[in-house]
KOLVEXGU-927055 format. One line per 10 residues: number of its first residue (from 1); their letters; for each residue x, z, y of N, C-alpha, C. Coordinates in steps of 0.2 Angstrom, whole numbers, always signed. Each point is the difference from the previous one (the first is absolute). Last residue first. Example, Ala and Ser with C-alpha at 12.3 -4.5 7.8 and 13.67 -1.06 7.14 Angstrom:
2
2 = SA = +64:+35:-11:+4:+1:+6:-4:+3:+5; +2:+0:-28:-4:+0:+6:+4:+0:+6
//
This chain:
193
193 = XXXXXXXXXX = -106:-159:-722:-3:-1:-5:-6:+5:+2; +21:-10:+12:+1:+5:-7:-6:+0:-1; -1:-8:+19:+4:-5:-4:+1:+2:-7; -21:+9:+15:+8:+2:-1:+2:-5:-7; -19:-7:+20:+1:+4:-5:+6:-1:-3; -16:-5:+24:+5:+2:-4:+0:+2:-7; -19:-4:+20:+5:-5:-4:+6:+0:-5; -8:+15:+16:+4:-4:+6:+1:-6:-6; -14:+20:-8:-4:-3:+4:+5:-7:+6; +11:+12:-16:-6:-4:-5:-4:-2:+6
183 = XXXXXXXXXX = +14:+16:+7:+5:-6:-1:-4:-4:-3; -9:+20:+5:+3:-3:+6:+3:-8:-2; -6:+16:-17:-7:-4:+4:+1:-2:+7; +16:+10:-12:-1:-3:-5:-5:-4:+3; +11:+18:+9:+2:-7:+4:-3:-5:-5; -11:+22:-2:+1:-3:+5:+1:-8:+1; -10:+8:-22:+6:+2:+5:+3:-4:+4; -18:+1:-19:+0:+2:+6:+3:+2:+6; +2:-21:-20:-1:+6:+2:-2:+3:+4; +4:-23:-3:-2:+0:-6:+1:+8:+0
173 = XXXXXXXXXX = -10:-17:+19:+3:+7:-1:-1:+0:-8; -8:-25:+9:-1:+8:-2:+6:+5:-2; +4:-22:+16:-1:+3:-6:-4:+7:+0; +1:-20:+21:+0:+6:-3:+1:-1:-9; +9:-22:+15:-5:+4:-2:+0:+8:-1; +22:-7:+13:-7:-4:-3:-6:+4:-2; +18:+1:+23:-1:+2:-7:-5:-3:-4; +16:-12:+15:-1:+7:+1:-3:+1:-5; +7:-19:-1:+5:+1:+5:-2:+8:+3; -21:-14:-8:+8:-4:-1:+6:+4:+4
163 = XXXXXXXXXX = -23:+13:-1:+0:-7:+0:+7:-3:-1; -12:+27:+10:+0:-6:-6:+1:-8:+1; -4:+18:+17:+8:+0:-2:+1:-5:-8; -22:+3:+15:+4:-3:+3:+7:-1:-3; -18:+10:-14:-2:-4:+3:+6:-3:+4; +1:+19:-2:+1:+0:-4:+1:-9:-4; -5:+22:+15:+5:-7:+4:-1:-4:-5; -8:+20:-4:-6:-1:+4:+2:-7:+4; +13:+11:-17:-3:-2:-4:-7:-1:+6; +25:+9:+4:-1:-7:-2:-8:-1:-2
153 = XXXXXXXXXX = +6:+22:+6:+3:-5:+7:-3:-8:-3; -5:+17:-15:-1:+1:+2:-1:-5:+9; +16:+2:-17:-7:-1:-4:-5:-1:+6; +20:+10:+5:+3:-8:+1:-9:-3:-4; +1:+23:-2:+2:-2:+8:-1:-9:+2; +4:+13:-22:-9:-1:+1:-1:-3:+7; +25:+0:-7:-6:-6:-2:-7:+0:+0; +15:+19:+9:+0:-6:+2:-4:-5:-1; -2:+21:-13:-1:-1:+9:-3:-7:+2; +16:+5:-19:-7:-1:-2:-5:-3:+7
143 = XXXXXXXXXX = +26:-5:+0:-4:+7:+0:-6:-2:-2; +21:-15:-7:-5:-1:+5:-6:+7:-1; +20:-8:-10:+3:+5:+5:-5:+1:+3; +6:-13:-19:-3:-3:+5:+1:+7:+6; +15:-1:-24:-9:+2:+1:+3:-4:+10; +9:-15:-21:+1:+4:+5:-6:+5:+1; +4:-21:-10:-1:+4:-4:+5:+7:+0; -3:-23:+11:+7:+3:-1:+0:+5:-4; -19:-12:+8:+5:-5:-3:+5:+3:-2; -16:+14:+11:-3:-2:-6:+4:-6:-3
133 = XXXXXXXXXX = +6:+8:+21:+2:+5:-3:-3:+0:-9; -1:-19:+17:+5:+1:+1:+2:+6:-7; -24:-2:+10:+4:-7:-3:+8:+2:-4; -10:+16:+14:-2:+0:-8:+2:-7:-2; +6:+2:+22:+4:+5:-4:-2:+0:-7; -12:-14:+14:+3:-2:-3:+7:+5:-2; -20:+5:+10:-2:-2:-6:+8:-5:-3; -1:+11:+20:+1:+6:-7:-1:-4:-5; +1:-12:+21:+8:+3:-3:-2:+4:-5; -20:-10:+9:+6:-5:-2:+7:+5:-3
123 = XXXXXXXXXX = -16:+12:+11:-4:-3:-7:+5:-5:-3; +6:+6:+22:+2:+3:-5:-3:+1:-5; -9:-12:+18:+7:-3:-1:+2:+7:-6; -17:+6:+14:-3:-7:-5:+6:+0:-2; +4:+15:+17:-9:+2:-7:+0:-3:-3; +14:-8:+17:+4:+5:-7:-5:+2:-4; -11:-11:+19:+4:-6:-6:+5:+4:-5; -11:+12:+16:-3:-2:-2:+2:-5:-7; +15:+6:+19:-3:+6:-4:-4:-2:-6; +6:-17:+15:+6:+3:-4:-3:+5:-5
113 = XXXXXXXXXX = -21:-12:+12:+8:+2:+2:+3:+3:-6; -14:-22:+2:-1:+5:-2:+6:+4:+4; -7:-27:-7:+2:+5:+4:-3:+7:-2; +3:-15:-20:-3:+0:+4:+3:+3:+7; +7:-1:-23:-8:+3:-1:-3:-2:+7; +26:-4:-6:-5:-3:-2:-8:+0:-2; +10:+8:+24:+0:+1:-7:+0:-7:-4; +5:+6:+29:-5:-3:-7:+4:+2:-7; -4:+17:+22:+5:-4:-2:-4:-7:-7; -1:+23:+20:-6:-4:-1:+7:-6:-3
103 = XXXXXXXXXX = +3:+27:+5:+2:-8:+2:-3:-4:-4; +2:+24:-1:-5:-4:+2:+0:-5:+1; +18:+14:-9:-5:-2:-3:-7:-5:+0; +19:+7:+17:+1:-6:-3:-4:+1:-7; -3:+19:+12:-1:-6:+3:+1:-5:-3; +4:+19:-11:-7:-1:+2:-2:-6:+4; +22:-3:-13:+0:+8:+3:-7:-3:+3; +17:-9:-20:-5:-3:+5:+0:+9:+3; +17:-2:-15:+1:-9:+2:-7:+1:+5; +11:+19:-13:+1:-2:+9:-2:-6:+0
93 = XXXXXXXXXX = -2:+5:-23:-3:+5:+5:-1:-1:+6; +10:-15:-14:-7:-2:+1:+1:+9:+2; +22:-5:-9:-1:-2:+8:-10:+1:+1; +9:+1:-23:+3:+5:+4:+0:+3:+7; -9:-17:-15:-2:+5:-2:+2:+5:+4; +6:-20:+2:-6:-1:+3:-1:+9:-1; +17:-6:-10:+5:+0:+6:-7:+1:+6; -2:-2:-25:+3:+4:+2:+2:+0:+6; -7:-20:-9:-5:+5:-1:+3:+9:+3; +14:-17:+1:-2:-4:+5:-7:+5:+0
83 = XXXXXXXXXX = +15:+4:-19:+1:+1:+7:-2:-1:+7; -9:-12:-22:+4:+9:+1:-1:+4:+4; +2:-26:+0:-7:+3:+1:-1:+11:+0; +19:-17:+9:+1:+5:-8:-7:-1:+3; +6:-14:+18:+1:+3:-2:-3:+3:-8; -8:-17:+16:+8:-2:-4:+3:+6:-3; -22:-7:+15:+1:+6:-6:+5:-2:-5; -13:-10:+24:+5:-1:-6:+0:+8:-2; -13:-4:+19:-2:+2:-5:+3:-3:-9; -3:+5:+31:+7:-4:-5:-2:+2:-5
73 = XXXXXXXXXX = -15:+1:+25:+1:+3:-9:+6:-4:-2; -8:+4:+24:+2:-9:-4:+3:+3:-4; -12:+16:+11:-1:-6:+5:+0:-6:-5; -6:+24:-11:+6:-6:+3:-4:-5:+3; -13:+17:-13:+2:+0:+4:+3:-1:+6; -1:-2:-25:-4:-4:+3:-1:+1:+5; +17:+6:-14:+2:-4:+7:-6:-2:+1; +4:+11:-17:+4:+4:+3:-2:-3:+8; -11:-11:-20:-5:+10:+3:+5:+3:+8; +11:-19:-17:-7:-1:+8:-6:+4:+2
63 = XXXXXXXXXX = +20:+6:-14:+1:-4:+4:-4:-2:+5; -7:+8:-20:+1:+6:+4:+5:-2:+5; -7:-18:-16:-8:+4:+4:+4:+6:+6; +15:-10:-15:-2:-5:+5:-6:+6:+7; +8:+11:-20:+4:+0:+7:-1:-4:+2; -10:-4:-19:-2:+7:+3:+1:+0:+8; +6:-17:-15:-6:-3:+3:+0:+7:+5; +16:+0:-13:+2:-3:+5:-8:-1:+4; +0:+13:-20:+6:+3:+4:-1:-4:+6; -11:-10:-18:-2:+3:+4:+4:+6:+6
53 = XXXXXXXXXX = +10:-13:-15:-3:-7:+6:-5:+7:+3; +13:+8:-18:+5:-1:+11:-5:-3:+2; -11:+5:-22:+3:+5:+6:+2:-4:+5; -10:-16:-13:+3:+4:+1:+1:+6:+4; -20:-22:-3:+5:+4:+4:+4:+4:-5; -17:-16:-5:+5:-2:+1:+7:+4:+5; -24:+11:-1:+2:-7:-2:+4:-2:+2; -4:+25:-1:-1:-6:+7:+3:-5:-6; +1:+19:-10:-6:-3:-1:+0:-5:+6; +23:+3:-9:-6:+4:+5:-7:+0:-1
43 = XXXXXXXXXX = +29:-4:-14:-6:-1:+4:-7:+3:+2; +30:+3:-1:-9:+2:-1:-6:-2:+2; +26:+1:+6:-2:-5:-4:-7:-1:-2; +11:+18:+14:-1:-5:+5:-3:-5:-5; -2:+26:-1:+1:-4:-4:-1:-9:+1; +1:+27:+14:-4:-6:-4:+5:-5:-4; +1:+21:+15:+1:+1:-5:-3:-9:-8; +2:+4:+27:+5:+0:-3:+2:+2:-6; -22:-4:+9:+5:-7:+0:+6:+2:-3; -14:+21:+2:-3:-7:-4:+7:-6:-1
33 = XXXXXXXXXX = +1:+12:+21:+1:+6:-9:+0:-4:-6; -6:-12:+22:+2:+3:+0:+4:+3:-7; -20:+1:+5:-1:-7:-2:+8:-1:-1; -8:+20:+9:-3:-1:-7:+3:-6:-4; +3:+1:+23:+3:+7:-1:+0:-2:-9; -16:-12:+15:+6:-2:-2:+7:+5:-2; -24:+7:+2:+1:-4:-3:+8:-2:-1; -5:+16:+15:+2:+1:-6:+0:-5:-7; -4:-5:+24:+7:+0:-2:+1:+4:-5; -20:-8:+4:+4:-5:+0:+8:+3:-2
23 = XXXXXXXXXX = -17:+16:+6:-2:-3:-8:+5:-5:-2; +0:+9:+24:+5:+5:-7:-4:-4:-6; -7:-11:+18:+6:-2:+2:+3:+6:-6; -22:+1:+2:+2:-7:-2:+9:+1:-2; -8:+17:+12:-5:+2:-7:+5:-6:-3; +12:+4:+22:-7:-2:-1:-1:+1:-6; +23:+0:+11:-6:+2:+5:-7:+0:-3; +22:+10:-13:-3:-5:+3:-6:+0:+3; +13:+18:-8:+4:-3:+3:-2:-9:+3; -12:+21:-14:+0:+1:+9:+7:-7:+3
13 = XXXXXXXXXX = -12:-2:-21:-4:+0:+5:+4:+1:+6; +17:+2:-17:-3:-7:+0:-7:-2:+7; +6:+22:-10:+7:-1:+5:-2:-9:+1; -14:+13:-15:+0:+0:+8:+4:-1:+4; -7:-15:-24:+5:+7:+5:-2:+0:+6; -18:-10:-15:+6:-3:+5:+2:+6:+2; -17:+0:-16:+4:-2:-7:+9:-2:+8; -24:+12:+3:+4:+2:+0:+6:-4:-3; -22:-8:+8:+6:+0:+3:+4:+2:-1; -19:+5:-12:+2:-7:+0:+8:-2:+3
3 = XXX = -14:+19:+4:+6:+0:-7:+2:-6:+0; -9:+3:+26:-4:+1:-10:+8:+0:-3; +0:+11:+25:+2:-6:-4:-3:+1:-7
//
């Protein structure tokens, strides 16, 4: 295994079926800690967004991650965004096993299988940990690893996930660090300054 990979507990690899499937649930782990620490009134670098609105957007997404393998998805979110983040974070170990990996499902990205689509869909949940952790003037939690990871995953898609509703233009990296050029390359810059 590269270093890169070392930022995911071993107890996290061995308990999930796939590479994909332990990033996603570290992600949501991460994302998770974060929320709970956050600052719901704060505004985001997401335009016209607040924390909660991101909060709620969040768990939207990790509602339809839960269930894109459902016959007839239920995708209200009536619930504490919080909690609702907590409750994914808890359950995503046992949620897929090597088989139901492979299941051929549609995506926002297209058909694809489950596995595949966790490789893509958690650029979404970290980037929005920094959202969230940059509003609240919080640390982000986010491993160095990870974001050269997520740098890495995002920047040969990059092309496909841009545009209204996902991410915008690039910024120049205002450092050398990591999540600094992960986040600059998703469009982003810190509300604080």
């Amino acid at each position: 295994m590269s270093t890169q990979h070392s930022y995911l507990p071993a107890s996290t690899l061995e308990k999930t079926a796939s590479y994909n499937h332990a990033r996603y649930s570290h992600t949501l782990k991460i994302f998770s800690d974060v929320a709970s620490r956050s600052k719901h009134d704060q505004q985001t670098c997401c335009e016209e967004w607040n924390v909660q609105d991101v909060l709620e957007h969040a768990t939207m997404v990790m509602t339809m991650v839960d269930q894109v393998d459902a016959d007839n998805p239920n995708l209200s979110t009536d619930s504490d965004p919080v909690a609702l983040a907590a409750h994914y974070a808890q359950g995503i170990e046992g949620r897929w096993n090597e088989e139901s990996l492979k299941k051929i499902v549609q995506t926002p990205f297209g058909e694809m299988t489950v596995d595949d689509f966790l490789g893509i869909i958690w650029l979404d949940t970290i980037t929005h940990v920094w959202d969230i952790a940059d509003a609240s003037a919080i640390d982000h939690c986010i491993p160095q690893a990870m974001a050269e990871e997520a740098y890495d995953v995002m920047k040969p898609r990059e092309a496909g996930l841009r545009g209204p509703g996902r991410f915008g233009p690039a910024l120049e990296p205002t450092s050398d660090d990591a999540v600094d050029r992960y986040i600059a390359l998703t469009g982003r810059a810190s509300v604080r300054g």
